[in-house]
DSSP file (Angstrom, degrees, kcal/mol; ACC not computed):
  #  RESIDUE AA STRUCTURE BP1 BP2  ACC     N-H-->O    O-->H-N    N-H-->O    O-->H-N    TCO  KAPPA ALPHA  PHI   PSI    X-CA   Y-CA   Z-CA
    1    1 A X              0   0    0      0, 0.0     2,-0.4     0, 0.0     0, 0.0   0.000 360.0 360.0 360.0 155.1   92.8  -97.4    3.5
    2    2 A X        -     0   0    0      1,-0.0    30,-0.1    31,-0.0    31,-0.1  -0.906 360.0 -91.3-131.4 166.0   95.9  -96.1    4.9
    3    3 A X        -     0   0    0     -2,-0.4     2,-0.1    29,-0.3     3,-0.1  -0.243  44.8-113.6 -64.7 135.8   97.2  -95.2    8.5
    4    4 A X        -     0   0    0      1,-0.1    71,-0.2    27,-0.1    -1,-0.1  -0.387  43.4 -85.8 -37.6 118.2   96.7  -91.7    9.7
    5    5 A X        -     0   0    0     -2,-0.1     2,-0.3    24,-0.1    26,-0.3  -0.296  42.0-135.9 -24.0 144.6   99.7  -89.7   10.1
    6    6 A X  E     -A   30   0A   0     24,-1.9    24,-3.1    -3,-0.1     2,-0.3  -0.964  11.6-150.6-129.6 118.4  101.4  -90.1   13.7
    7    7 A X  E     +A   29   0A   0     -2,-0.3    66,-0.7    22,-0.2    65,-0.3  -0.666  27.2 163.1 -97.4 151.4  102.7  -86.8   15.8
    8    8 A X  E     -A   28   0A   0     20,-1.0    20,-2.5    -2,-0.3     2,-0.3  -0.901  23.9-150.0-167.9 156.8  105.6  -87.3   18.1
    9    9 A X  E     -AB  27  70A   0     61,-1.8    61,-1.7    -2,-0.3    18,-0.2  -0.899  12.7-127.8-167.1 141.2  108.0  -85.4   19.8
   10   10 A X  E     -AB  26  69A   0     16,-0.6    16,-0.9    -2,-0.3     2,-0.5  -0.472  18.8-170.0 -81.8 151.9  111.9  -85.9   21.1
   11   11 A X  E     - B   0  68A   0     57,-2.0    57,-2.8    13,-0.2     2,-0.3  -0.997   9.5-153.4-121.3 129.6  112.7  -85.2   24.6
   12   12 A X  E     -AB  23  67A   0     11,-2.4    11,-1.6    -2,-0.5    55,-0.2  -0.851  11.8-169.1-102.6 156.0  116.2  -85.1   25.3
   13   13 A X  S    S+     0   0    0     53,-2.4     2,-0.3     1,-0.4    -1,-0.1   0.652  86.2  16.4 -97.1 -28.2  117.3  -85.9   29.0
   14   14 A X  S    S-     0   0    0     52,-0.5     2,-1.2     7,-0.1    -1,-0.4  -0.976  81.7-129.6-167.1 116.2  120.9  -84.8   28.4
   15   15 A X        -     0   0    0     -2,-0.3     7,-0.1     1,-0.2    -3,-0.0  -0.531  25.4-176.9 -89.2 108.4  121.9  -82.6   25.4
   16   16 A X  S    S+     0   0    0     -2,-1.2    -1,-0.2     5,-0.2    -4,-0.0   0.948  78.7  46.5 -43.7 -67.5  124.9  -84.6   23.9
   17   17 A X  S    S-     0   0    0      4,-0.1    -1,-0.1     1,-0.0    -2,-0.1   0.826  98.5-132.0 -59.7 -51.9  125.8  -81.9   20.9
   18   18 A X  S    S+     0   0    0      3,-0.1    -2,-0.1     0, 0.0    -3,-0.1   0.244  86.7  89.5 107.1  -7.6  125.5  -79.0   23.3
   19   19 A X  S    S+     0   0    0      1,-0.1    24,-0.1     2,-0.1    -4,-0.0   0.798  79.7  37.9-111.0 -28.1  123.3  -77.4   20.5
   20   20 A X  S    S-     0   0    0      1,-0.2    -1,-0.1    23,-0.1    -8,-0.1   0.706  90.9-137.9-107.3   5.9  119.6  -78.2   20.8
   21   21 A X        -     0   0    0     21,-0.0    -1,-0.2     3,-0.0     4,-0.2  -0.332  27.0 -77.1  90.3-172.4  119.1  -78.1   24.7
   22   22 A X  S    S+     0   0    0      2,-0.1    -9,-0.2    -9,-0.1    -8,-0.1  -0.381  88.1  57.5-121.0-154.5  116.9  -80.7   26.9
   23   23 A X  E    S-A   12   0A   0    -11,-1.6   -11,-2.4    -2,-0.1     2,-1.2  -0.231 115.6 -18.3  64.5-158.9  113.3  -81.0   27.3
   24   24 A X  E    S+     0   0A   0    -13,-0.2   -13,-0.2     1,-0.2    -2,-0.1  -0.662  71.4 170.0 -97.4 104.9  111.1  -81.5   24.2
   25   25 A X  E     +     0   0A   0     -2,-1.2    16,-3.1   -15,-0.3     2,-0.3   0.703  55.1  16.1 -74.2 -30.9  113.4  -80.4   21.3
   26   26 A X  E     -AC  10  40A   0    -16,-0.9   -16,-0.6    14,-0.3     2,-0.4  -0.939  57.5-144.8-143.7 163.4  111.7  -81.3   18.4
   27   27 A X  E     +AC   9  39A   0     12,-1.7    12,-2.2    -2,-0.3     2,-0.3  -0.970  26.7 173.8-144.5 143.5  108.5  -82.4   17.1
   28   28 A X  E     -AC   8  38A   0    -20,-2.5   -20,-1.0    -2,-0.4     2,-0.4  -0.903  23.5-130.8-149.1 161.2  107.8  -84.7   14.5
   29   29 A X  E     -AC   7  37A   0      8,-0.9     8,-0.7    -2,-0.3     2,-0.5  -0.936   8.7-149.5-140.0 131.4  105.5  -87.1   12.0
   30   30 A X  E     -AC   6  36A   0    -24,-3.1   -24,-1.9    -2,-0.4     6,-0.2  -0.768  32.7-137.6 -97.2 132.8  105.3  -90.9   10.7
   31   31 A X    >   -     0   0    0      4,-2.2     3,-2.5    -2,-0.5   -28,-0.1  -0.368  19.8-105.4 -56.0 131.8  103.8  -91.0    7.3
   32   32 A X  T 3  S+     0   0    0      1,-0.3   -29,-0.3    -2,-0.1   -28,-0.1   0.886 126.9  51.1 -35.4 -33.2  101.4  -93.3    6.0
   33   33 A X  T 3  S-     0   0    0      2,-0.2     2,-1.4     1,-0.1    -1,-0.3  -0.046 127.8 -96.9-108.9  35.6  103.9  -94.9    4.2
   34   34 A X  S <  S+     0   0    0     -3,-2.5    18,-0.1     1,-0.3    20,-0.1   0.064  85.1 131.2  84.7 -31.8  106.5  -95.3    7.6
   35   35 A X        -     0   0    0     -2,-1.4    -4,-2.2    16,-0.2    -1,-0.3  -0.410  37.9-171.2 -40.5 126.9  108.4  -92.1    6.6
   36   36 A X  E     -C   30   0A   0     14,-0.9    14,-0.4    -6,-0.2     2,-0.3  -0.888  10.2-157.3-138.7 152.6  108.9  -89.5    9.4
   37   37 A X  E     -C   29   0A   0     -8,-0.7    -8,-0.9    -2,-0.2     2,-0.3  -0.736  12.3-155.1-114.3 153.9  110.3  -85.6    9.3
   38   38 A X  E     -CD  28  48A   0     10,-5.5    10,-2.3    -2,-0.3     2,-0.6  -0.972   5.4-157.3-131.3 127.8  111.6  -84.4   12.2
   39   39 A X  E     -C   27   0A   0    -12,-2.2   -12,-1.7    -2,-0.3     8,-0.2  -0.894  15.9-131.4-124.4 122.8  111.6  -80.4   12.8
   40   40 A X  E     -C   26   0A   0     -2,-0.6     6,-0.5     6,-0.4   -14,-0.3  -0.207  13.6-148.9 -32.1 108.2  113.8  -79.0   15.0
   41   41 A X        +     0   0    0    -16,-3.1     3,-0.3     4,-0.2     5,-0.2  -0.062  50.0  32.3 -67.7-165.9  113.1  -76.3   17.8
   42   42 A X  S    S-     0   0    0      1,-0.2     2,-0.2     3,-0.1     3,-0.1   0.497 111.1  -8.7 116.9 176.1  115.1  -73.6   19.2
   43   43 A X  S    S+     0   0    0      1,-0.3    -1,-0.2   -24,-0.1     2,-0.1   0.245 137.4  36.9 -36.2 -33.7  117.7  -71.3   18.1
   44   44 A X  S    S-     0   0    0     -3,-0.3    -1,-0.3    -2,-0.2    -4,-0.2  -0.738  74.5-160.4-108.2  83.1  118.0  -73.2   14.6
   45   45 A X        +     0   0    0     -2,-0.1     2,-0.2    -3,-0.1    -4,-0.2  -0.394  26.9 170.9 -55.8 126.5  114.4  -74.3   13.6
   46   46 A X        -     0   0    0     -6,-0.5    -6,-0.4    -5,-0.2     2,-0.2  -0.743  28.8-144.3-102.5 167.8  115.4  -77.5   10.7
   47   47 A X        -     0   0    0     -2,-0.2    -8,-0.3    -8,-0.2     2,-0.3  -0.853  19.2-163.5-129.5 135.2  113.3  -79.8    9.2
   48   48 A X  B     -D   38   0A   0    -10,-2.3   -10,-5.5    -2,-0.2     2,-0.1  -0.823  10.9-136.2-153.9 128.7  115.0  -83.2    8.6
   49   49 A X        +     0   0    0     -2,-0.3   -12,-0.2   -12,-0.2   -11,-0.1  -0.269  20.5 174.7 -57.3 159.5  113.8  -86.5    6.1
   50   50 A X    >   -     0   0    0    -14,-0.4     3,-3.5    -2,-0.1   -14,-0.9  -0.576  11.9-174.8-161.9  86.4  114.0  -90.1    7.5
   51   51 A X  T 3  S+     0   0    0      1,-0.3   -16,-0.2   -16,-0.2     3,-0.1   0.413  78.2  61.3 -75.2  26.1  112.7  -92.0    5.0
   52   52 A X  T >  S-     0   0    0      1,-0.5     3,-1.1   -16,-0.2    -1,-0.3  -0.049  98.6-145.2-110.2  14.8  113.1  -95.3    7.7
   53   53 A X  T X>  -     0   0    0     -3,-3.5     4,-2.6   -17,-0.3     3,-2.5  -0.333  57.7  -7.0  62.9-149.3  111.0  -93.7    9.6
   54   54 A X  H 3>>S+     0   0    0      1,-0.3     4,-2.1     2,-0.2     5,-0.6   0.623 129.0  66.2 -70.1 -14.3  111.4  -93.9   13.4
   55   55 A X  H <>5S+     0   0    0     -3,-1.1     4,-0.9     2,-0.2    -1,-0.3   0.952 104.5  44.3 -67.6 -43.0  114.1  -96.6   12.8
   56   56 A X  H <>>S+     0   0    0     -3,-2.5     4,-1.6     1,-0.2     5,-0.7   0.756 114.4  57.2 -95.3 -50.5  116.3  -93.8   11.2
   57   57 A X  H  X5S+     0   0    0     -4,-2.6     4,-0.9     1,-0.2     5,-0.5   0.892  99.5  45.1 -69.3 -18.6  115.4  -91.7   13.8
   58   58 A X  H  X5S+     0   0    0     -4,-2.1     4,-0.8     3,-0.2     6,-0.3   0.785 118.2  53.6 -88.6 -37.9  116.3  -93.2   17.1
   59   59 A X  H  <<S+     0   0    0     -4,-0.9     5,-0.2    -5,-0.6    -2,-0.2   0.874 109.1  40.3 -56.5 -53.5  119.4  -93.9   15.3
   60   60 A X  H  <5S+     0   0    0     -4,-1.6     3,-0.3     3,-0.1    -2,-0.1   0.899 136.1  19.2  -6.9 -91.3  120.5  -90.4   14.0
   61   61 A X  H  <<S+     0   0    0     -4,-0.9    -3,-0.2    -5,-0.7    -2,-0.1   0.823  93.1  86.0 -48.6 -58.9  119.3  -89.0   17.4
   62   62 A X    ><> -     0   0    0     -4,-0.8     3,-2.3    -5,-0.5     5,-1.8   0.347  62.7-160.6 -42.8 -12.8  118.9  -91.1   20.3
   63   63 A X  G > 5S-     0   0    0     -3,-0.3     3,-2.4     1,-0.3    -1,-0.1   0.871  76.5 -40.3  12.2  71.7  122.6  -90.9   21.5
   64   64 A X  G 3 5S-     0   0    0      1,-0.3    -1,-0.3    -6,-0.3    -2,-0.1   0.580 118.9 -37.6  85.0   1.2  122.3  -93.7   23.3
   65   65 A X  G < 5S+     0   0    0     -3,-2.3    -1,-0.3     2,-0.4    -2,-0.2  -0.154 114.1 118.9 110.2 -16.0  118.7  -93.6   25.2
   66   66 A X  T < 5S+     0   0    0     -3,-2.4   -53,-2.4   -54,-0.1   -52,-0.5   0.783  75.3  31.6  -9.7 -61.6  119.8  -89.6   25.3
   67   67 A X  E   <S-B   12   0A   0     -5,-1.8    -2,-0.4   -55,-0.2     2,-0.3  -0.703  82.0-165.4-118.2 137.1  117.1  -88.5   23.4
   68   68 A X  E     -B   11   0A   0    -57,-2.8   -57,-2.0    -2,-0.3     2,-0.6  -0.985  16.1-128.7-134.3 151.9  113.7  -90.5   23.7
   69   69 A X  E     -B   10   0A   0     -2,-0.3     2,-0.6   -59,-0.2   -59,-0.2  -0.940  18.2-161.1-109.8 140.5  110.4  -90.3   21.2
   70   70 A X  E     -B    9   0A   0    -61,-1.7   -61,-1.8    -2,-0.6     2,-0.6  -0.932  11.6-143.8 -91.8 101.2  107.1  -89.8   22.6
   71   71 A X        -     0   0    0     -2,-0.6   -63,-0.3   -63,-0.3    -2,-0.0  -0.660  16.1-176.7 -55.6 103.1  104.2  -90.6   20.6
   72   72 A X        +     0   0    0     -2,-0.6     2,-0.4   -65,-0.3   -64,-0.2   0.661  68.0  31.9-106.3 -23.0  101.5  -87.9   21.5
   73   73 A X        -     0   0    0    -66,-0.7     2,-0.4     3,-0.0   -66,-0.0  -0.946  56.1-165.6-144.7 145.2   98.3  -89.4   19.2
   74   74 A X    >>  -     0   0    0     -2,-0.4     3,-2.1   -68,-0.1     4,-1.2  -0.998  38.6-115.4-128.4 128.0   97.3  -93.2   18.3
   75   75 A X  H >> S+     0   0    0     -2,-0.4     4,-2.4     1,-0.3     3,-0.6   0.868 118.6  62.1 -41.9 -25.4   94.5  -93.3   15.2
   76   76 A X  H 34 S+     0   0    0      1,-0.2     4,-0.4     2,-0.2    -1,-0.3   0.781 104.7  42.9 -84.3 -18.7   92.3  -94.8   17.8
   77   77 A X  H <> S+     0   0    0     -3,-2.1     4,-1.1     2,-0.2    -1,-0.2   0.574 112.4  50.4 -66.4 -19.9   92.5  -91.7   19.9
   78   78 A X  H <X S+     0   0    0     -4,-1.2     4,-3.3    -3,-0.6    -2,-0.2   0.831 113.1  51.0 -95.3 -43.9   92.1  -89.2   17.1
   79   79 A X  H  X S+     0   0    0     -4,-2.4     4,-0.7    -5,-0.4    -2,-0.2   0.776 109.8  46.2 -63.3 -37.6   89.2  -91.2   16.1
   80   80 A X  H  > S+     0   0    0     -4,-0.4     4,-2.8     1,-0.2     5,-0.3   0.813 111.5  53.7 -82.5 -57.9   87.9  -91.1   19.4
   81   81 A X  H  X S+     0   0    0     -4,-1.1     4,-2.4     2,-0.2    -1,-0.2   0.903 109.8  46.3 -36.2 -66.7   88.5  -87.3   19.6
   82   82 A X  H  < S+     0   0    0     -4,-3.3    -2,-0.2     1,-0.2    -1,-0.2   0.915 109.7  54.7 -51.5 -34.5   86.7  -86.6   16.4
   83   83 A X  H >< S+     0   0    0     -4,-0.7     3,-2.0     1,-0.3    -2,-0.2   0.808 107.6  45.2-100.7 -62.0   83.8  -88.6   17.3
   84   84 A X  H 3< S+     0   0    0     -4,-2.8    -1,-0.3     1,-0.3     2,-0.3   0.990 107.4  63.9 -69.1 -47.3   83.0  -87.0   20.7
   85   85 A X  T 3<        0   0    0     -4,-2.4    -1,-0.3    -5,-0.3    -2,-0.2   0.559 360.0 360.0 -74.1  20.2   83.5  -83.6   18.9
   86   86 A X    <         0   0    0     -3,-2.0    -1,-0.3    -2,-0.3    -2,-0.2  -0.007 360.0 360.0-129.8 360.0   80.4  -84.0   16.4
């Protein structure tokens, strides 16, 4: 069996670039197989590979604690979630 996809999303404290703003700029998903996209909000929606997954992302992004990812869903919550709704 394999892990559930994982939803996330970046919040920047302090926009570094100047280009994507603060708050929650992007929102984004780990792969079963530890691969995550990230897609972009705001004035230029992207969608961006990171085939290290989060590893690639915090790296790429994070400037520095800048940028932080929040992880919105855990399989055991979604599970939890389905469960109650049947």
């Amino acid at each position: 069996m394999t892990n559930p996809p994982r939803h996330f999303q970046l919040h920047r404290d302090t926009d570094v670039s100047g280009v994507s703003g603060t708050g929650h700029v992007a929102d984004g998903v780990i792969f079963s197989d530890g691969h995550a996209a990230v897609h972009w909000l705001g004035r230029w929606p992207t969608t961006t590979p990171h085939p290290d997954g989060l590893v690639s992302v915090k790296g790429v992004h994070g400037h520095d604690g800048a940028t932080r990812i929040v992880l919105l869903d855990s399989p055991e919550a979604r599970l939890a979630r389905i469960a109650q709704a049947h």
